[in-house]
C-alpha positions in Angstrom: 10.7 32.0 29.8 12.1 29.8 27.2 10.1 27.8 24.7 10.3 23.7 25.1 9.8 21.5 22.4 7.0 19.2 22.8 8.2 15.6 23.7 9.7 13.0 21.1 10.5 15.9 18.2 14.1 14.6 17.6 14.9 15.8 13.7 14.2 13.0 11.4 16.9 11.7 9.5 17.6 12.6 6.3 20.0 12.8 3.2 19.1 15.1 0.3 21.6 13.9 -2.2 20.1 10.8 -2.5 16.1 10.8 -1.5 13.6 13.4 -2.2 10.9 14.6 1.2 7.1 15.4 1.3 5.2 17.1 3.7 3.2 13.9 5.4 -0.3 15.6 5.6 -0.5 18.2 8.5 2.0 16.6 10.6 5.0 18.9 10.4 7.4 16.2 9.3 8.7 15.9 5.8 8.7 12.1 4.8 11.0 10.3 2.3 9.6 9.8 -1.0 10.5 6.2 -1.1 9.3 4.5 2.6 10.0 0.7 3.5 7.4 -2.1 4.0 9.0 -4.5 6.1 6.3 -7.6 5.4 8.7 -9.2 2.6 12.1 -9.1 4.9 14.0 -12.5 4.6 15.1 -15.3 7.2 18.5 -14.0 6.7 19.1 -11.6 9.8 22.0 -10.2 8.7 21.1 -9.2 5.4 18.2 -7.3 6.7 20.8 -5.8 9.1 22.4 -4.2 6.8 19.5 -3.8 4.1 17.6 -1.2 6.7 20.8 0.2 7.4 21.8 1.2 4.3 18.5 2.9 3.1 18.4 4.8 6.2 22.1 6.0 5.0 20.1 7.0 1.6 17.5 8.8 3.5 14.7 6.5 3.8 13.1 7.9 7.1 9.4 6.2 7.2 9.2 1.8 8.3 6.1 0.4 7.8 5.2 -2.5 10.3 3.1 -4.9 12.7 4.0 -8.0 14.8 1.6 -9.8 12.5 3.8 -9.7 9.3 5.8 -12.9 8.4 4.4 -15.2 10.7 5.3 -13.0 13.6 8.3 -12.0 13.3 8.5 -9.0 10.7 9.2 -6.4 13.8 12.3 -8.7 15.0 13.8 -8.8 11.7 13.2 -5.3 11.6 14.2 -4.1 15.0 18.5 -4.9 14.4 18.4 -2.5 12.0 17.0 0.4 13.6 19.5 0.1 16.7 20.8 3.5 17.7 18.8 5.5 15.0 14.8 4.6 15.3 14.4 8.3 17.1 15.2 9.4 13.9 12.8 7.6 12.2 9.1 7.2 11.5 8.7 3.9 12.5 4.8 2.5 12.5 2.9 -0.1 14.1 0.0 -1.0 13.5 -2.8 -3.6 15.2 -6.5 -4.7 14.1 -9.5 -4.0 15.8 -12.8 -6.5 16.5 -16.1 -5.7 18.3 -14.5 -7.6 21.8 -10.6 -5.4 21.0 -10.8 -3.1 24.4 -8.7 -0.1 25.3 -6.4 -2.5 27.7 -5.9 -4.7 24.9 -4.7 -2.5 22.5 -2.5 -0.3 24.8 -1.4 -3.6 25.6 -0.5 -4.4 21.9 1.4 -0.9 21.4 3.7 -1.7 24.5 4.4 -5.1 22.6 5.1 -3.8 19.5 7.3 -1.0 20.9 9.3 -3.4 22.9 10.0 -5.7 20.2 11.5 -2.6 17.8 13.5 -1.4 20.8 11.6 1.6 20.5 10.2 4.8 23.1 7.6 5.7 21.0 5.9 5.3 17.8 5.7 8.5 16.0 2.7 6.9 13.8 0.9 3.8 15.0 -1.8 2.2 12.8 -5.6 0.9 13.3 -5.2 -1.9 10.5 -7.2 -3.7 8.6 -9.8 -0.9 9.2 -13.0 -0.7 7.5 -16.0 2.5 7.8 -18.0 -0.3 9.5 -15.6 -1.0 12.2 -15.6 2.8 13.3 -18.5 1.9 16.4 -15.6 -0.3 17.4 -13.0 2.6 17.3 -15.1 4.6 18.9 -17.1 2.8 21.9 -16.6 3.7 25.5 -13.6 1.4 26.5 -12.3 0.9 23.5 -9.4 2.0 20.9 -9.9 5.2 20.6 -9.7 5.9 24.6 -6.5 3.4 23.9 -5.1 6.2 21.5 -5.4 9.1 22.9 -4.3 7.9 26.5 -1.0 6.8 24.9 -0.8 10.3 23.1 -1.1 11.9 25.8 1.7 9.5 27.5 4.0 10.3 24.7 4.2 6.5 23.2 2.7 7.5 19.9 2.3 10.8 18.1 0.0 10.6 15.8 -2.7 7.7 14.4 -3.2 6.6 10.8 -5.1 3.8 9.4 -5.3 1.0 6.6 -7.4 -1.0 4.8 -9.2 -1.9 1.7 -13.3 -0.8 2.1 -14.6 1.0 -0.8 -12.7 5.0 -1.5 -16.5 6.3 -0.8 -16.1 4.7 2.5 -12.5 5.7 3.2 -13.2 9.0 2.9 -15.9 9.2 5.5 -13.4 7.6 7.6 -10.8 10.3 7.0 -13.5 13.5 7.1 -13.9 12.1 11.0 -10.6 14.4 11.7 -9.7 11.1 13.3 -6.9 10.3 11.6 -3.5 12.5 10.6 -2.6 8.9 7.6 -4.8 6.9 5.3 -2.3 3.9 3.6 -3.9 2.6 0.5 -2.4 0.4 -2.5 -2.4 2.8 -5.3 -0.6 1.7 -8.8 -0.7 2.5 -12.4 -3.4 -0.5 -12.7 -4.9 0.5 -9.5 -6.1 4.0 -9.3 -9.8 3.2 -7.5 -8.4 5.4 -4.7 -7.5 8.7 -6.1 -10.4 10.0 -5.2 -9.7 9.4 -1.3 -6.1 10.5 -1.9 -7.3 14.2 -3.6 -9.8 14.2 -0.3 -6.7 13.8 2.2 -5.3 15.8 0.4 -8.0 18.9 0.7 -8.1 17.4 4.4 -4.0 17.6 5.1 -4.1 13.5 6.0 -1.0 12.1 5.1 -1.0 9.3 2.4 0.9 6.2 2.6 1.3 4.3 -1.5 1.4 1.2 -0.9 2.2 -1.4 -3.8 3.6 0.9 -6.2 4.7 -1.7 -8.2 1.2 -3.6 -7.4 3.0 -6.4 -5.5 5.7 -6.7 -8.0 3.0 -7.6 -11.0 4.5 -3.7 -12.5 8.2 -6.0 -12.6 7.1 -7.1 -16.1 7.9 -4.7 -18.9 4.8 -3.3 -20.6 4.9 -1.4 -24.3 1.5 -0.7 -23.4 1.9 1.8 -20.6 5.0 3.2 -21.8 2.7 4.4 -24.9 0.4 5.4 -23.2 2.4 7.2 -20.1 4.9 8.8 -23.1 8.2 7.5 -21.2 10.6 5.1 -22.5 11.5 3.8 -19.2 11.6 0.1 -17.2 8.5 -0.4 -15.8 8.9 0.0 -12.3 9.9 3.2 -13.2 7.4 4.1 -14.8 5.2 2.5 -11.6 7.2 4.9 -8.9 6.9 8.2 -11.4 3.8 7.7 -11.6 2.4 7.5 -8.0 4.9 10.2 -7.0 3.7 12.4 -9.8 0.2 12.8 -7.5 0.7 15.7 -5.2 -1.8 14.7 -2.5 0.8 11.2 -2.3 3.2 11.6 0.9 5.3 8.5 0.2 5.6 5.3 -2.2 6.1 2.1 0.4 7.6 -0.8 -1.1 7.9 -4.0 0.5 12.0 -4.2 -0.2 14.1 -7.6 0.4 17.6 -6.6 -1.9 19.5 -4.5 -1.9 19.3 -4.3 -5.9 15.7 -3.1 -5.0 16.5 -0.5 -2.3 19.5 0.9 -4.5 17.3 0.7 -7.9 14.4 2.5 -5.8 16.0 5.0 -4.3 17.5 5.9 -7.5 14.2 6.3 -9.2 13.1 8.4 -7.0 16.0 10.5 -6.8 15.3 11.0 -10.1 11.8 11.8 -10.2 11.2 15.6 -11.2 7.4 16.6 -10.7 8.3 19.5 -13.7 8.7 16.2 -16.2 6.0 14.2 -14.8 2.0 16.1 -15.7 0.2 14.0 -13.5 -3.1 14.6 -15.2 -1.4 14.1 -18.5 -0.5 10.4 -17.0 -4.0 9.6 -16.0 -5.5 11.2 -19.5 -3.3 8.2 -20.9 -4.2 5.5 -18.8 -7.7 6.6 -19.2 -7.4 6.2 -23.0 -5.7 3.1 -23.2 -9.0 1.5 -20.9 -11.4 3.6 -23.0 -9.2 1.4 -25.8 -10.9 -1.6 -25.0 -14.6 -0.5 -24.1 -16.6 -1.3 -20.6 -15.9 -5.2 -21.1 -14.3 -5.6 -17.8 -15.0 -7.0 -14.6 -16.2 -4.7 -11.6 -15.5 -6.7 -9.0 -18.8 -7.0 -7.6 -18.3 -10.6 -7.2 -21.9 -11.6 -8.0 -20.8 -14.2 -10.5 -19.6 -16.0 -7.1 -19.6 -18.3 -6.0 -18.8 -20.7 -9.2 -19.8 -24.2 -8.8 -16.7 -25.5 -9.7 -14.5 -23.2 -7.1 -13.1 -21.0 -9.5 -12.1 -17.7 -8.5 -13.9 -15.9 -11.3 -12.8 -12.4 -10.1 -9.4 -13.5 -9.8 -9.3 -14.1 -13.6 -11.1 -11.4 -14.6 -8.9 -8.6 -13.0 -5.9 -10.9 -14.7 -7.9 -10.2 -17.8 -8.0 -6.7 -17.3 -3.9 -6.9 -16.7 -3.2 -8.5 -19.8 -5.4 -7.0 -22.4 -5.4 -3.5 -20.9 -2.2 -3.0 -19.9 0.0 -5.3 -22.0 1.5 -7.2 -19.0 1.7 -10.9 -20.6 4.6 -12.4 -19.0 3.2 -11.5 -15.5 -0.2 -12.7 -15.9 0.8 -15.7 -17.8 3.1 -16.9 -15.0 0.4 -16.1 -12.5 -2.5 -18.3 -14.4 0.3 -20.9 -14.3 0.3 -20.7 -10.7 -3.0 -21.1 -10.2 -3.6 -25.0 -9.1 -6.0 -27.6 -11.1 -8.3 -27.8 -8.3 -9.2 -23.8 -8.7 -8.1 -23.5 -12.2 -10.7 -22.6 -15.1 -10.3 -25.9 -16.8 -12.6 -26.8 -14.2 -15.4 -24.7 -16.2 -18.2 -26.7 -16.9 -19.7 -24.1 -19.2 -22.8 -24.1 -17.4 -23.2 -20.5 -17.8 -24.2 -19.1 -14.1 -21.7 -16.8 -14.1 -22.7 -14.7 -16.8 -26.5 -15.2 -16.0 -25.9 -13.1 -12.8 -23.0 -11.0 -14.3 -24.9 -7.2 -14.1 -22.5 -6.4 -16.5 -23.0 -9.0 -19.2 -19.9 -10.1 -19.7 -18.5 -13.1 -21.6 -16.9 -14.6 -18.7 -16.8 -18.2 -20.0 -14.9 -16.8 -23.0 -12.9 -14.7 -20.8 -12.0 -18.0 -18.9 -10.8 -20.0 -22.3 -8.4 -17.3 -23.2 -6.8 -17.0 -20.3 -6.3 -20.4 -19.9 -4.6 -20.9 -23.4 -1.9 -18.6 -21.2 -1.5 -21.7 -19.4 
């Protein structure tokens, strides 16, 4: 008797001129380096058309999505350009979860989301905005879980991954459950608080989704800084995407594309990554030096210095601090305290000093808070 193939196991697409492939986790599949977040696709339909269409000509074979993006409608921007091919692809969807979310409600959601892609199946759908304190909610009688696996076993999605941003410790409690066959976590060159949940997937075989590799486009601004310390003599952004594909245990690099200057620049970076060039624990060694540069006088983010009397975001600034003086990016931070309106900007500051009274690391915030505003 012959051997069939388990259903929905179409060959993913793929182009080896022009993208480099990972194993995603345990999975089988091989991934494209470089995947697509579609939360920052325009109002201009045919343009994305043609956007999605084009990197899935350059091999791009992983869409990250939910009906929640752009006001509602990041799945029906999405789903023109995916006409004819999405078998191909992994596509993802991806829905929250609250103590009253039953199994009917979310296997409702999945049929929603798949309708609006035009798609059978999702080979990877999503438990967003997921935290280790929501797992009694996963996993009550009734509830997502049950959701999951019934539409496994119907064939309308393969496998489950999930996304969030509770502490790594956390996250990888979440991912020893065997629960999961993804974790999706922002991980940059001035974000690394992960990597110790990334080396656990890895052990584990979960597949790991990068998001922000260019930390929301902040990585955009050229930095002398990094390039010292990461010894390349690169753009930026290049630098960002070497970096984050220079971790073994990283599947794929998602960036939230909207040009086609960005998919083509991309997908030529990481064409031209080589993992023989790129020492990943050489990288970190220099990113560790250039914060040991500057001492322990940065914020934690433990937000006990909130909140401020005066409605300032004092962890906002701080972690601007920690951009500007640690790794060199001036131009970005400067035109981000710009943005920052009068009603919540640190000219507010009063000096009256509560902030650094209930700081547990001492620091001079109030100072902190004058020099960033002379950015202004």
């Amino acid at each position: 008797m012959s051997i069939i193939q388990p259903c929905n196991q179409q060959i993913l697409n793929r182009n080896d001129k022009q993208m480099k492939y990972r194993n995603f986790g345990n999975t089988g599949w091989e991934v494209s380096a470089l995947s697509f977040g579609c939360m920052r696709l325009c109002d201009n339909q045919e343009y994305n058309t043609n956007l999605i269409s084009k990197s899935i000509d350059a091999g791009v074979n992983y869409f990250e999505t939910t009906r929640y993006y752009l006001e509602g409608q990041c799945q029906h921007r999405t789903a023109p350009g995916l006409v004819g091919r999405g078998d191909s692809l992994i596509v993802s969807g991806k829905d929250g979860i609250n103590p009253d979310k039953t199994a009917y409600l979310f296997r409702k959601e999945i049929e929603r989301q798949l309708d609006i892609l035009g798609l059978s199946h999702f080979k990877f759908f999503q438990v967003g905005w997921f935290s280790w304190e929501m797992m009694p909610h996963l996993l009550k009688q009734g509830g997502v879980l049950d959701a999951i696996r019934q539409a496994k076993a119907e064939g309308l999605i393969q496998c489950v991954g999930f996304t969030g941003h509770d502490t790594p410790e956390n996250f990888i409690k979440c991912i020893e459950t065997g629960l999961f066959d993804s974790i999706t976590v922002p991980y940059n060159l001035i974000n690394r608080s992960y990597e110790p949940t990334i080396a656990r997937a890895g052990e584990l075989g979960v597949g790991v989704v990068a998001m922000c590799p260019v930390a929301g486009g902040v990585l955009s601004c050229e930095s002398d800084r990094l390039k010292e310390a990461l010894g390349m003599d690169l753009p930026t952004t290049e630098m960002a995407f070497q970096f984050v594909l220079a971790n073994p245990n990283v599947s794929t690099a998602c960036s939230g594309m909207n040009t086609l200057e960005q998919l083509e620049q991309n997908v030529k970076t990481v064409n031209n990554f080589d993992p023989e060039l790129n020492n990943f624990g050489e990288m970190c060694e220099g990113l560790d030096k250039l914060r040991a540069e500057l001492g322990d006088r940065f914020c934690t983010s433990c937000r006990y210095c909130m909140p401020c009397p005066q409605d300032i975001d004092i962890p906002h600034y701080m972690n601007l601090y920690r951009e500007w003086k640690v790794f060199g990016l001036t131009d970005s931070v400067a035109e981000r305290v710009r943005a920052i309106g009068k009603d919540k900007s640190a000219v507010r500051c009063t000096d009256c000093g509560e902030c650094e009274d209930k700081c547990p690391n001492t620091l001079s915030v109030r100072e902190v808070l004058r020099e960033m505003e002379s950015l202004r």
